[in-house]
C-alpha positions as YAML, in Angstrom:
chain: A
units: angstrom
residues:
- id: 1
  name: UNK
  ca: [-5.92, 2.16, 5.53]
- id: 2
  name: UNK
  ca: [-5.60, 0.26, 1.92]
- id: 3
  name: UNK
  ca: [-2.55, 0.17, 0.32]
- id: 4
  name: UNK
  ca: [-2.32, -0.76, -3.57]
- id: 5
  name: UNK
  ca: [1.33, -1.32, -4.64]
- id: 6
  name: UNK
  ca: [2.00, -1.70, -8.26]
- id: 7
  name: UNK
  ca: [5.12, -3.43, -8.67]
- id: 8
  name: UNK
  ca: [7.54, -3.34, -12.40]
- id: 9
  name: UNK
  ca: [7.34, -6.34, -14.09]
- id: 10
  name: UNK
  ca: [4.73, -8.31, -12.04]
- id: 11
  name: UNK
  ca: [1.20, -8.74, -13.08]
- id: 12
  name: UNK
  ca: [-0.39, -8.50, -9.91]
- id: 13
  name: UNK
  ca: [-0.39, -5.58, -7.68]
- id: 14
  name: UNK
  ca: [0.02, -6.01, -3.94]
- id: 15
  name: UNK
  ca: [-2.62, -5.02, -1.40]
- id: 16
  name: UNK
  ca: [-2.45, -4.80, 1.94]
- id: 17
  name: UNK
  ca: [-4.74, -3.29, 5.08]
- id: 18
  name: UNK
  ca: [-1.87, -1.02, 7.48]
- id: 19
  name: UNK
  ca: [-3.04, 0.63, 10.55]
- id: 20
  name: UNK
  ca: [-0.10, 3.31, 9.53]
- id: 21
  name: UNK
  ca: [-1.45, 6.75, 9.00]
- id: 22
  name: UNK
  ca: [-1.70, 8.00, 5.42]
- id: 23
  name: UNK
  ca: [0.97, 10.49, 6.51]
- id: 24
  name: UNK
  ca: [3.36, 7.66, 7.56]
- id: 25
  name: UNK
  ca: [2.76, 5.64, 3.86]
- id: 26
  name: UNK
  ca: [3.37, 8.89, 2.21]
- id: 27
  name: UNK
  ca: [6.55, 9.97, 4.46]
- id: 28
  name: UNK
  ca: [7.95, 5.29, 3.84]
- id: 29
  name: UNK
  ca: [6.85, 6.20, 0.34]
- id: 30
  name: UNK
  ca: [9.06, 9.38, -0.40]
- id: 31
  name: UNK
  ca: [11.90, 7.76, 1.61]
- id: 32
  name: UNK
  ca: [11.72, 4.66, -0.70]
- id: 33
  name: UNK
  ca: [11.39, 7.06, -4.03]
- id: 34
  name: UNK
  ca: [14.11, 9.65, -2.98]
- id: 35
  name: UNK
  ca: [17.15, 7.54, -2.38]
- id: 36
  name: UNK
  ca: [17.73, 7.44, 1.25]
- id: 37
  name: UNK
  ca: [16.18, 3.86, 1.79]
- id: 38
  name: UNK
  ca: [16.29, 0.86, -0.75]
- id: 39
  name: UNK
  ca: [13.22, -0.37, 0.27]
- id: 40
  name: UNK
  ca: [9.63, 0.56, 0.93]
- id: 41
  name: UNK
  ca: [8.55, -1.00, 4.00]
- id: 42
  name: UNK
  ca: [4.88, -1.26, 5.07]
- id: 43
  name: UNK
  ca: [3.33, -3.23, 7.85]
- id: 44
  name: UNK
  ca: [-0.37, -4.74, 7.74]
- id: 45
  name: UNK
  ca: [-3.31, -4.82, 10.23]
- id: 46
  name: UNK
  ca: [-1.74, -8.29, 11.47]
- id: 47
  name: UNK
  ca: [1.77, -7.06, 12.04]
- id: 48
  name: UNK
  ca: [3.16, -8.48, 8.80]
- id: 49
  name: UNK
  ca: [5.78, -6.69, 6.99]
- id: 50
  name: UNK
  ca: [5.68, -6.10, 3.25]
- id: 51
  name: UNK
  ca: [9.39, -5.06, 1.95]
- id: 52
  name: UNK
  ca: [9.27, -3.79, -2.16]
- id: 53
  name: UNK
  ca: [12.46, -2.52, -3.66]
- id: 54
  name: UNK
  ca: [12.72, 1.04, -3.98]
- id: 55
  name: UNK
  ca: [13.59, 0.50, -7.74]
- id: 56
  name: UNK
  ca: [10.71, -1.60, -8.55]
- id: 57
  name: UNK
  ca: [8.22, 0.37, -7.68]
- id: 58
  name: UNK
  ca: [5.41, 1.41, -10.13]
- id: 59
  name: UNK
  ca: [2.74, 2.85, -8.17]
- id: 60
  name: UNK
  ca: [1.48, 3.59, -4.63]
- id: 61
  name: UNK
  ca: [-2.56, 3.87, -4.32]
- id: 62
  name: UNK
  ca: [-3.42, 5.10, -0.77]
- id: 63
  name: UNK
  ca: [-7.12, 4.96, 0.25]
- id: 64
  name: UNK
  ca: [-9.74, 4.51, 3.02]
- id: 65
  name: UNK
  ca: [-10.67, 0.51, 3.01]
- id: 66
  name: UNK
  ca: [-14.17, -0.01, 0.66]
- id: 67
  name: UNK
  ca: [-17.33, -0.24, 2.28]
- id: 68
  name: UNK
  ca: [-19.32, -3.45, 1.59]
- id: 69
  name: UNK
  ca: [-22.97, -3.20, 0.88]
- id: 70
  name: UNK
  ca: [-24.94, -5.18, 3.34]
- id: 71
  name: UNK
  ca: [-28.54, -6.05, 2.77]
- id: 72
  name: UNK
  ca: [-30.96, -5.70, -0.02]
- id: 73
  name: UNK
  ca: [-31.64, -2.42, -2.12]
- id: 74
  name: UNK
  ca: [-33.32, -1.89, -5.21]
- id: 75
  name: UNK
  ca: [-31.38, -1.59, -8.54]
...
């Protein structure tokens, strides 16, 4: 699953690849947003964690990874 997180005040947003569910994002996500935890927390494919504050948090993009084209096609 990609994960786009658009942090305040920092020009770059933060992607990662998580093997959590979109259901598990969303549930981390709400957590984060609605008081009960200070910080989102998010692990990747590899097992890294990702910590945000709560408070810092602009946006949360959750999608299916993009497909690369492979091969040749015409235009």
């Amino acid at each position: 699953m990609e994960v786009k997180i658009g942090v305040q005040n920092a020009p770059r947003e933060i992607n990662i690849e998580s093997a959590q569910s979109p259901e598990e994002i969303e549930k981390a996500v709400a957590a984060a947003l609605g008081g009960t935890e200070k910080l989102l927390v998010l692990s990747d494919e590899h097992g890294r964690k990702v910590l945000v504050p709560a408070e810092r948090l602009a946006y949360v993009e959750i999608g299916e990874p993009s497909k690369h084209k492979v091969g040749f096609g015409a235009l």
